[in-house]
N, CA, C and O atoms as a GROMACS GRO file, in nm:
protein
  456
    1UNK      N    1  -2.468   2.121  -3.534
    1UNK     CA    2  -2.366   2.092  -3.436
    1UNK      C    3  -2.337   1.941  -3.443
    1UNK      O    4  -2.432   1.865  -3.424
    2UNK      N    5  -2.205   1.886  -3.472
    2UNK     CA    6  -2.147   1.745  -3.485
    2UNK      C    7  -2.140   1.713  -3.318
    2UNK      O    8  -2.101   1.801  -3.241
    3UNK      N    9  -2.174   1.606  -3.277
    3UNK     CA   10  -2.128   1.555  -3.165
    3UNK      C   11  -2.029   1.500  -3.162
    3UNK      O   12  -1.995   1.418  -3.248
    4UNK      N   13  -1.931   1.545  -3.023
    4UNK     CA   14  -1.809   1.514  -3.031
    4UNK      C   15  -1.793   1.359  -2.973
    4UNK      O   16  -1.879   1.317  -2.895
    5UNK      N   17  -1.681   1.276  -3.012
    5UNK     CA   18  -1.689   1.144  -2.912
    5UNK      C   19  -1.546   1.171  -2.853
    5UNK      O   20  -1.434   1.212  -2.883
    6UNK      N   21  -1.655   1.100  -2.706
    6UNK     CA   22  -1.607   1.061  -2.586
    6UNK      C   23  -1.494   0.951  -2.601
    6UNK      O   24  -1.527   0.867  -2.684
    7UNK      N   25  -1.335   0.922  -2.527
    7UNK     CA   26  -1.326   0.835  -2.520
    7UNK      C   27  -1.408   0.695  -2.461
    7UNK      O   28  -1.497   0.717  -2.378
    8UNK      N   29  -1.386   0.577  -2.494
    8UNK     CA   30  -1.414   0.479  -2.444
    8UNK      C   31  -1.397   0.452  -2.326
    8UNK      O   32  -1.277   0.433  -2.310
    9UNK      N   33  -1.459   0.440  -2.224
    9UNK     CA   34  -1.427   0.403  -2.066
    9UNK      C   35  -1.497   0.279  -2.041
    9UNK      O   36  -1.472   0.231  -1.930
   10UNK      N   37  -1.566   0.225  -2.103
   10UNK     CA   38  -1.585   0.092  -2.039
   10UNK      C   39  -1.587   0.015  -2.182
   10UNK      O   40  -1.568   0.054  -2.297
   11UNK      N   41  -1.623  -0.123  -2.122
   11UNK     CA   42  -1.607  -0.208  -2.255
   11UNK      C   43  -1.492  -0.345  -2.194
   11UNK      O   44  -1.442  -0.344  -2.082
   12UNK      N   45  -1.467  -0.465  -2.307
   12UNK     CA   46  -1.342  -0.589  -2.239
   12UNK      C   47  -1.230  -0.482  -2.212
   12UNK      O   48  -1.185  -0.462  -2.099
   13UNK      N   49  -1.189  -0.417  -2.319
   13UNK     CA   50  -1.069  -0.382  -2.300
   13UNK      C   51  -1.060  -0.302  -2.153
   13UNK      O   52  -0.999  -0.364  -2.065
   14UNK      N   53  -1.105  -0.195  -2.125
   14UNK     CA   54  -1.055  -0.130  -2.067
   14UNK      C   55  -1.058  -0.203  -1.922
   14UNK      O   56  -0.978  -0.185  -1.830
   15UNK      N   57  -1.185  -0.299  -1.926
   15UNK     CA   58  -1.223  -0.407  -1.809
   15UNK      C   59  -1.088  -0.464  -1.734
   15UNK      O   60  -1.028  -0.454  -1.627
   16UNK      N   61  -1.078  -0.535  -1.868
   16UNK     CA   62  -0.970  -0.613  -1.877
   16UNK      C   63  -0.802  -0.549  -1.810
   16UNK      O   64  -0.726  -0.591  -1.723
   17UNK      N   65  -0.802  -0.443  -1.891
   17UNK     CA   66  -0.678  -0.321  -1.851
   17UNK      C   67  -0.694  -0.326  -1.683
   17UNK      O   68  -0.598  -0.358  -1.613
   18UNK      N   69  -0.798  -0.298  -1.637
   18UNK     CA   70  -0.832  -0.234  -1.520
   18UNK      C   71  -0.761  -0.344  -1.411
   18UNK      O   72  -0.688  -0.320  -1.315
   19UNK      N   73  -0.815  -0.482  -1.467
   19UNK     CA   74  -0.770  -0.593  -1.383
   19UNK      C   75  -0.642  -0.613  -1.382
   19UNK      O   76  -0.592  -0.642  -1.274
   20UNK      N   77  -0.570  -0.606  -1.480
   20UNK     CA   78  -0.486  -0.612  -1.516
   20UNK      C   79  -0.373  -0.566  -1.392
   20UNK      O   80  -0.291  -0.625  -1.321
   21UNK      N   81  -0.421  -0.424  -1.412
   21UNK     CA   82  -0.341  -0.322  -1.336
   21UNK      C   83  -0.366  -0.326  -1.169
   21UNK      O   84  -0.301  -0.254  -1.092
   22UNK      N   85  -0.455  -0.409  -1.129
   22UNK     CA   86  -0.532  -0.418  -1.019
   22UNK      C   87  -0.420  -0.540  -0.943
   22UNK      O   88  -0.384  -0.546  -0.826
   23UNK      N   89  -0.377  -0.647  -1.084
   23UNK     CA   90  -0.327  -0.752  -1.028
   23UNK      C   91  -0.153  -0.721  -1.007
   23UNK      O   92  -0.082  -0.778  -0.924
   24UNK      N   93  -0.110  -0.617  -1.104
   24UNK     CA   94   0.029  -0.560  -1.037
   24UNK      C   95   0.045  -0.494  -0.913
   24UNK      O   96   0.150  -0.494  -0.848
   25UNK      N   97  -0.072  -0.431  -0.879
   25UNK     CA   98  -0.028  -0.348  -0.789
   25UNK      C   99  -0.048  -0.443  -0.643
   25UNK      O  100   0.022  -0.442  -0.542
   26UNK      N  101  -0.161  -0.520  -0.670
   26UNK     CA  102  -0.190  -0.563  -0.550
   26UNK      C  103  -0.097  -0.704  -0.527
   26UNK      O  104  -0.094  -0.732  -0.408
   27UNK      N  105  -0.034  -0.783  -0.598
   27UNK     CA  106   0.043  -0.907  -0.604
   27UNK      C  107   0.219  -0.894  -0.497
   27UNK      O  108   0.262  -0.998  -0.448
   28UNK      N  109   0.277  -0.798  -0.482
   28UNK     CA  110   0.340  -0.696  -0.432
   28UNK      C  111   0.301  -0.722  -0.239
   28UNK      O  112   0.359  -0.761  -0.138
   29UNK      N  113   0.189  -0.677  -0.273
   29UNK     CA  114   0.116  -0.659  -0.134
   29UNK      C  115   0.064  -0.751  -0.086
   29UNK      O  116   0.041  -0.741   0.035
   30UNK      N  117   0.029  -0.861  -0.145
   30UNK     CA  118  -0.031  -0.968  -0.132
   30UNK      C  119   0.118  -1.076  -0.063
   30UNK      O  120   0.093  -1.143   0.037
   31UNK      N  121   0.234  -1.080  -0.113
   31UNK     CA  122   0.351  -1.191  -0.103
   31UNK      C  123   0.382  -1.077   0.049
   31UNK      O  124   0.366  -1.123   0.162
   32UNK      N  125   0.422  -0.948   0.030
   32UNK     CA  126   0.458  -0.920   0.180
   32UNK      C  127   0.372  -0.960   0.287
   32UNK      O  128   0.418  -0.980   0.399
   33UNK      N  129   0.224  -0.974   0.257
   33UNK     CA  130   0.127  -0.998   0.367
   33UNK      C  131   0.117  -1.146   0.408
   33UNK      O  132   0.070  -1.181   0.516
   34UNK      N  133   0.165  -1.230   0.315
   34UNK     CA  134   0.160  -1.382   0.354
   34UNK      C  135   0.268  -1.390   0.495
   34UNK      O  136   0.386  -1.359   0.479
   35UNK      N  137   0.228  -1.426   0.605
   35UNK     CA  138   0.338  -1.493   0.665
   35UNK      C  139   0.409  -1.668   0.676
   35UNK      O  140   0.492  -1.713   0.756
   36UNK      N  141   0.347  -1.727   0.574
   36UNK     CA  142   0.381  -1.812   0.547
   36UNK      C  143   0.471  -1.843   0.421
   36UNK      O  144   0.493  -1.958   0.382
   37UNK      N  145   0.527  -1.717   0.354
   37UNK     CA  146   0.558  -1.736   0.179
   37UNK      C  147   0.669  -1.800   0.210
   37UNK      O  148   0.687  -1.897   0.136
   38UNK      N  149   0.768  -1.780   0.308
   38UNK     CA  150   0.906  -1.775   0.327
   38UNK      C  151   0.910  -1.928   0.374
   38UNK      O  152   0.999  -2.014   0.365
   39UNK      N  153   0.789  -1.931   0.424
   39UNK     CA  154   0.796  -2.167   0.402
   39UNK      C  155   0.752  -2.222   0.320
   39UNK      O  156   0.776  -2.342   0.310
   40UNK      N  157   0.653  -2.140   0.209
   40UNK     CA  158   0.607  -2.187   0.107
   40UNK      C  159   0.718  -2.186   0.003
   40UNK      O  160   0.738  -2.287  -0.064
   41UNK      N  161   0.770  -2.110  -0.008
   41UNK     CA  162   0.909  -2.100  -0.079
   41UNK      C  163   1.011  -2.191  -0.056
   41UNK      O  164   1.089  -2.228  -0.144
   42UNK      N  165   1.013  -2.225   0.053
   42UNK     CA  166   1.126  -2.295   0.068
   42UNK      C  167   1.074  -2.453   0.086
   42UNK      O  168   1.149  -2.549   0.066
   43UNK      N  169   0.989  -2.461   0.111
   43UNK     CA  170   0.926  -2.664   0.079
   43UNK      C  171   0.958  -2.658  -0.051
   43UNK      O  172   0.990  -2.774  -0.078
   44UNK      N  173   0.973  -2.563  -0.192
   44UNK     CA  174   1.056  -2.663  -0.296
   44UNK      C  175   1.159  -2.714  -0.314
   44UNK      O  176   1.198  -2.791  -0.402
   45UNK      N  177   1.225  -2.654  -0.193
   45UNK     CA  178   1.358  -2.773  -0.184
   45UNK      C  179   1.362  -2.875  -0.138
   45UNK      O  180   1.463  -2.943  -0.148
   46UNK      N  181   1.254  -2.918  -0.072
   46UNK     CA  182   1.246  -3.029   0.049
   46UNK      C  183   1.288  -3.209  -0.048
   46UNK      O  184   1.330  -3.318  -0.009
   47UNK      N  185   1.259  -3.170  -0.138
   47UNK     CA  186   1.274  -3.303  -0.230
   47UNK      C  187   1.382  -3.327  -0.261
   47UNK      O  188   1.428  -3.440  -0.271
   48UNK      N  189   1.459  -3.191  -0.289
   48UNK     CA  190   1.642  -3.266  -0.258
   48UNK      C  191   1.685  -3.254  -0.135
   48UNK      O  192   1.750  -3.352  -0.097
   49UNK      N  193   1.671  -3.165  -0.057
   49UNK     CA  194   1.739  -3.080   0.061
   49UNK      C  195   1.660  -3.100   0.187
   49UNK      O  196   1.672  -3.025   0.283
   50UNK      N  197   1.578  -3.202   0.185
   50UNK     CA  198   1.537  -3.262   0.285
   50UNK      C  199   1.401  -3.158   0.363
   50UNK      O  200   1.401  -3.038   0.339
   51UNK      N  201   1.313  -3.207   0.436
   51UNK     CA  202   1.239  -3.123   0.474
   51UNK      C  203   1.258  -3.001   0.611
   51UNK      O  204   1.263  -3.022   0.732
   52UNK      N  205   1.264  -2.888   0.545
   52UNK     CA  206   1.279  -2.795   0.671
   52UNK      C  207   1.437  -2.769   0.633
   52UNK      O  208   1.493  -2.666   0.669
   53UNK      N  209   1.487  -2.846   0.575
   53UNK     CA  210   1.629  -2.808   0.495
   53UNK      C  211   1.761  -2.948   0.579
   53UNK      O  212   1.883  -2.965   0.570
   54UNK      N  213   1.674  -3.001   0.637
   54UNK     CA  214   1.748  -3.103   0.704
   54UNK      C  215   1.735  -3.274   0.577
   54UNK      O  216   1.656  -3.368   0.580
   55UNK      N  217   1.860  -3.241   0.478
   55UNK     CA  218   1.896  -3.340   0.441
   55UNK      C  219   1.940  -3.461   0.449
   55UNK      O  220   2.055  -3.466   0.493
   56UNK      N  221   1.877  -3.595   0.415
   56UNK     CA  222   1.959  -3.686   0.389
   56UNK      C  223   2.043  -3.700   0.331
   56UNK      O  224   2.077  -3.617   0.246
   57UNK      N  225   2.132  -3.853   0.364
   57UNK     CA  226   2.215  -3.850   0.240
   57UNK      C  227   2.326  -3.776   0.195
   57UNK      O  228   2.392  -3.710   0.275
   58UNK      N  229   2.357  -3.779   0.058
   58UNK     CA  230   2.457  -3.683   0.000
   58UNK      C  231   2.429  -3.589   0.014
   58UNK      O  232   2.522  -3.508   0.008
   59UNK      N  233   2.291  -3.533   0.039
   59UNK     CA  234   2.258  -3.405  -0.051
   59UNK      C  235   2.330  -3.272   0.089
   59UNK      O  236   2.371  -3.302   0.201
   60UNK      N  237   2.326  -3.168   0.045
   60UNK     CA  238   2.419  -3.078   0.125
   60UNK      C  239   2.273  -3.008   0.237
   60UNK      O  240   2.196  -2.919   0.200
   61UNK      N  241   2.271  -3.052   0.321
   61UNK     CA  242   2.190  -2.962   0.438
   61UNK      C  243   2.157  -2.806   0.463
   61UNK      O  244   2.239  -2.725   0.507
   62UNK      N  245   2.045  -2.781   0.436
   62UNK     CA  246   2.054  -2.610   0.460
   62UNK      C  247   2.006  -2.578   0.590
   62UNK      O  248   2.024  -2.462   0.625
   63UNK      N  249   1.933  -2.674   0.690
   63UNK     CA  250   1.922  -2.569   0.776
   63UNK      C  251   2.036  -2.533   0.895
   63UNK      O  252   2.141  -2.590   0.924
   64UNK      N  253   1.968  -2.407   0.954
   64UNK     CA  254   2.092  -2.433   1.030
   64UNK      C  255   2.228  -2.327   0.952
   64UNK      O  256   2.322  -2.279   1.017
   65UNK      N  257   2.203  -2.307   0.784
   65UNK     CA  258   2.309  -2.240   0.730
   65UNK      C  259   2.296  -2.104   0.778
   65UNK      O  260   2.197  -2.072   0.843
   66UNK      N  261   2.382  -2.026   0.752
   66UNK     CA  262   2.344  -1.859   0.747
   66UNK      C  263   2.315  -1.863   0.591
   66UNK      O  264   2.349  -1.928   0.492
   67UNK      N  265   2.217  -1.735   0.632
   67UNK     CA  266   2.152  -1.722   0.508
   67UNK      C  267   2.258  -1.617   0.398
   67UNK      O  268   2.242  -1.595   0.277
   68UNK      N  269   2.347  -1.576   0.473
   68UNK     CA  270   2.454  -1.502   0.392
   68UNK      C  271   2.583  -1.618   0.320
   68UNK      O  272   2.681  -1.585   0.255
   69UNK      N  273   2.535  -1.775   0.364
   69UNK     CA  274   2.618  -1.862   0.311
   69UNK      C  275   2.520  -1.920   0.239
   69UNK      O  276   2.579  -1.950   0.135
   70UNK      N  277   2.429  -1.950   0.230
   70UNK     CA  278   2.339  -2.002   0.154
   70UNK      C  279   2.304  -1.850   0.004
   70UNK      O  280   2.301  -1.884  -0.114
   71UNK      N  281   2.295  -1.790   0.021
   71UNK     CA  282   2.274  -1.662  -0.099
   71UNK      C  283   2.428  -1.647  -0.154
   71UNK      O  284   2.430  -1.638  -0.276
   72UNK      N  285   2.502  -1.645  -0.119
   72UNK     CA  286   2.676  -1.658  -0.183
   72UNK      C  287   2.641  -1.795  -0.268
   72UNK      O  288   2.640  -1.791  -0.391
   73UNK      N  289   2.616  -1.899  -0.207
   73UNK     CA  290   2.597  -2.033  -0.305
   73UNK      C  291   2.536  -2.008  -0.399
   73UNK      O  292   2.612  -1.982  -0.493
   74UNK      N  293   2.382  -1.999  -0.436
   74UNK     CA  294   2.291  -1.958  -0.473
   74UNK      C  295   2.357  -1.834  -0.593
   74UNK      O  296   2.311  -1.825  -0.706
   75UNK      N  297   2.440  -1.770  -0.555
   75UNK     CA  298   2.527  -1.697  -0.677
   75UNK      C  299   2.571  -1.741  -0.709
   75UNK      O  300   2.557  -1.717  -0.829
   76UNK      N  301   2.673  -1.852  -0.691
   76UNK     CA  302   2.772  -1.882  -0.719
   76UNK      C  303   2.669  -2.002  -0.854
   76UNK      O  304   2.704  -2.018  -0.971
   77UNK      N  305   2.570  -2.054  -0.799
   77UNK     CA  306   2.518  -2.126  -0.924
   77UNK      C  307   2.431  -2.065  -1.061
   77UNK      O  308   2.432  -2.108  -1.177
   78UNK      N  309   2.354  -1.946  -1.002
   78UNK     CA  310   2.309  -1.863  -1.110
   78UNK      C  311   2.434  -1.831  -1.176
   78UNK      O  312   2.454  -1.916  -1.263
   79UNK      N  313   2.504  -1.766  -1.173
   79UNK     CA  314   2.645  -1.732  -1.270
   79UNK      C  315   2.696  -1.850  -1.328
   79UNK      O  316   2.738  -1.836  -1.443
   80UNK      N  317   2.703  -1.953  -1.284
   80UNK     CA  318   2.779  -2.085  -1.308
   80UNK      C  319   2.869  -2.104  -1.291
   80UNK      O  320   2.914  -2.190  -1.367
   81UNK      N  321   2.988  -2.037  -1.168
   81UNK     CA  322   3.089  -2.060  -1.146
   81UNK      C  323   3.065  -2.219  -1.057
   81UNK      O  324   3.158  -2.293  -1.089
   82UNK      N  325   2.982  -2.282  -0.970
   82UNK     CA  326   2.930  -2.396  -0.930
   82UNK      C  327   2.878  -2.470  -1.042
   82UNK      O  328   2.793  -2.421  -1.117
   83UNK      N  329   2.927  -2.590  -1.057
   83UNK     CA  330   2.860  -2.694  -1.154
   83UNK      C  331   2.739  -2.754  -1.130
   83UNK      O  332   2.778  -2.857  -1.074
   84UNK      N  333   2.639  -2.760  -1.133
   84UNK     CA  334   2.552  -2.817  -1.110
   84UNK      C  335   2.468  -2.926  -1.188
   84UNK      O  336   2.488  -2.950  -1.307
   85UNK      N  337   2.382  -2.985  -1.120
   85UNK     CA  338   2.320  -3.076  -1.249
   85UNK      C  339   2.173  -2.989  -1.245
   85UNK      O  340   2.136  -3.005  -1.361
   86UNK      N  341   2.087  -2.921  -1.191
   86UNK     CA  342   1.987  -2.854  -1.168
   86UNK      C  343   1.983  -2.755  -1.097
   86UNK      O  344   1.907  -2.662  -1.126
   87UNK      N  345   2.073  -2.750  -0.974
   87UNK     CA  346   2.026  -2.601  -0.886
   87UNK      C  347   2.064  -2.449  -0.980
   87UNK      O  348   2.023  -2.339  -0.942
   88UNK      N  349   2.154  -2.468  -1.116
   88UNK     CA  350   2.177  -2.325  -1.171
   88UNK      C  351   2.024  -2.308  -1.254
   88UNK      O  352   2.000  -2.196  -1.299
   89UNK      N  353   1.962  -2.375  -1.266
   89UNK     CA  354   1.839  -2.354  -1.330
   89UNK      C  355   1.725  -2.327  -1.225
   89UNK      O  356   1.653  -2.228  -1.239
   90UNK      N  357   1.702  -2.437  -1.092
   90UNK     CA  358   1.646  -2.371  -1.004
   90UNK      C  359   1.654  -2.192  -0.924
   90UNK      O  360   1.558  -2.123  -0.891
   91UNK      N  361   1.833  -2.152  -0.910
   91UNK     CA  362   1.844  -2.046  -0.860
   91UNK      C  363   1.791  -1.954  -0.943
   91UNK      O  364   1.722  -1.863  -0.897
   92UNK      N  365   1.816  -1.964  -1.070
   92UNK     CA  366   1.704  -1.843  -1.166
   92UNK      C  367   1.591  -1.826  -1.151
   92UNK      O  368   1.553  -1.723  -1.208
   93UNK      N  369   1.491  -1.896  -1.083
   93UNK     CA  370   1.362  -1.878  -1.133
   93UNK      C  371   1.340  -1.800  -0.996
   93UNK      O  372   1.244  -1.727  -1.020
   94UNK      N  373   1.371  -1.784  -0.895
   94UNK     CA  374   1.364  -1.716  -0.820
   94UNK      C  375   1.448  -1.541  -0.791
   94UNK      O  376   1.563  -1.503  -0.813
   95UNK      N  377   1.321  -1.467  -0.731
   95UNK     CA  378   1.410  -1.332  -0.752
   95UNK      C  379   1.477  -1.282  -0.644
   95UNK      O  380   1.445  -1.337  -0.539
   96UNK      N  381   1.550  -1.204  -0.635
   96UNK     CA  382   1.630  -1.196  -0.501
   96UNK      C  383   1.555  -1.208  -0.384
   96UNK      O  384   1.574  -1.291  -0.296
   97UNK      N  385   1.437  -1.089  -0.388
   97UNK     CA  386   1.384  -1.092  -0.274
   97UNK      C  387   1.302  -1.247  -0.174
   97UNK      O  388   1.261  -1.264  -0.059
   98UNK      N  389   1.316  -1.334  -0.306
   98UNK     CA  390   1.195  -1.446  -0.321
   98UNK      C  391   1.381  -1.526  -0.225
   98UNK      O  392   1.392  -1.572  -0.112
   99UNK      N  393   1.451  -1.514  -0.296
   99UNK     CA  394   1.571  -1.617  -0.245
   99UNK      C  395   1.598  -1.570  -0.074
   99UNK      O  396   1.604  -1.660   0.009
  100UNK      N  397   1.611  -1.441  -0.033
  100UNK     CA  398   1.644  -1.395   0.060
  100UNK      C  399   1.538  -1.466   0.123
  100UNK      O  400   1.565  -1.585   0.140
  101UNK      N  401   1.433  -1.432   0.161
  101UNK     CA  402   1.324  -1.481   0.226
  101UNK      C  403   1.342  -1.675   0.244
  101UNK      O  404   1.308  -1.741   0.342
  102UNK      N  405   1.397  -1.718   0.135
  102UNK     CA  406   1.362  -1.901   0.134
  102UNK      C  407   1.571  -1.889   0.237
  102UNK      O  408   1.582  -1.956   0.340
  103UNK      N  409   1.662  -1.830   0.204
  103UNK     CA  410   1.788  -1.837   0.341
  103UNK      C  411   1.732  -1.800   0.426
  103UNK      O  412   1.694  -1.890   0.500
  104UNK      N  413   1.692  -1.652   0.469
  104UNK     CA  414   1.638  -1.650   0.606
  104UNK      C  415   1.576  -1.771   0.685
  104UNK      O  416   1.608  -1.817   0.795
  105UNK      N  417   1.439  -1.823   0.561
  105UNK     CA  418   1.402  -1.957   0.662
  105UNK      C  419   1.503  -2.085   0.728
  105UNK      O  420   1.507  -2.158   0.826
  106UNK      N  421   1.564  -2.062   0.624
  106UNK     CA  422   1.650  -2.224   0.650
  106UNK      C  423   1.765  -2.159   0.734
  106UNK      O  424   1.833  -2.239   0.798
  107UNK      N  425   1.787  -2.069   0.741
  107UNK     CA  426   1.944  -2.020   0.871
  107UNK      C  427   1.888  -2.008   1.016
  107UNK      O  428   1.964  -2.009   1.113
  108UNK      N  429   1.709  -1.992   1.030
  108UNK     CA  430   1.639  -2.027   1.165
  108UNK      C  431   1.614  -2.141   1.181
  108UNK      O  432   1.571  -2.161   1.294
  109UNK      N  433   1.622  -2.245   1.107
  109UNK     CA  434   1.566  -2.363   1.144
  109UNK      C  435   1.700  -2.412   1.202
  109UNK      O  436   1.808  -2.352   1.193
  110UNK      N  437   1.673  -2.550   1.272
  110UNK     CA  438   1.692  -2.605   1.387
  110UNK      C  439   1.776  -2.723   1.275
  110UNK      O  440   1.724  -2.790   1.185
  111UNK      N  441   1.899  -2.720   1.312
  111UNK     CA  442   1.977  -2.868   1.198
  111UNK      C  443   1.973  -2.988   1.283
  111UNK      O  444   1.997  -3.014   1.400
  112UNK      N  445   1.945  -3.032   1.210
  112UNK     CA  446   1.889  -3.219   1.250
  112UNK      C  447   2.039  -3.274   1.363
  112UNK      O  448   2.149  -3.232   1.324
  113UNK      N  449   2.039  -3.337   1.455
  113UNK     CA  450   2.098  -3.451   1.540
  113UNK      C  451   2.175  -3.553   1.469
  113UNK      O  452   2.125  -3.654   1.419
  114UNK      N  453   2.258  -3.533   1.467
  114UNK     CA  454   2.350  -3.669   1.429
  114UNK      C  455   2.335  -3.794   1.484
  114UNK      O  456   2.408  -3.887   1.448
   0.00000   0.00000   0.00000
């Protein structure tokens, strides 16, 4: 009688696989559970767009926007119908859901005093 083989169930690979698959499913679940993502997200604008979205300067002010005028922009530079010198490269790296979440913040915040 030949003994038959078993697949492989443990070992790097399948280790590895396991984590792998551990880190899709749970990464998902992990950004909805933060209640802070939607300010963590949005402090990378703070260096042009001022902190909390209240700009100095030239730069164009977000808080205070609706977030349905701020996501129209935000298209308007991913496509490139807006010229930009950086925000059409910034609006890509973010995914819708990631953009929705960084307008929502800035259309609750409070726009700075003249």
């Amino acid at each position: 009688m030949t003994p038959t083989r078993r697949p492989r169930t443990s070992g790097p690979r399948s280790a590895a696989f396991a984590a792998a698959a551990a880190l899709l499913i749970a990464a998902p679940l992990a950004q909805a559970q933060d209640p802070h993502l939607a300010r963590n997200l949005a402090a990378t604008c703070a260096n042009c767009h001022g902190t909390n979205g209240n700009a100095r300067g030239d730069m164009k002010p977000l808080a205070g926007v609706s977030a349905e005028k701020i996501l129209a922009a935000v298209a308007d530079y991913r496509s490139g119908n807006q010229p930009a010198t950086i925000m059409h490269q910034i609006a890509k790296g973010y995914t819708d859901a990631q953009m929705k979440l960084i307008a929502d913040y800035f259309a609750a915040q409070p726009a700075a005093k003249k």
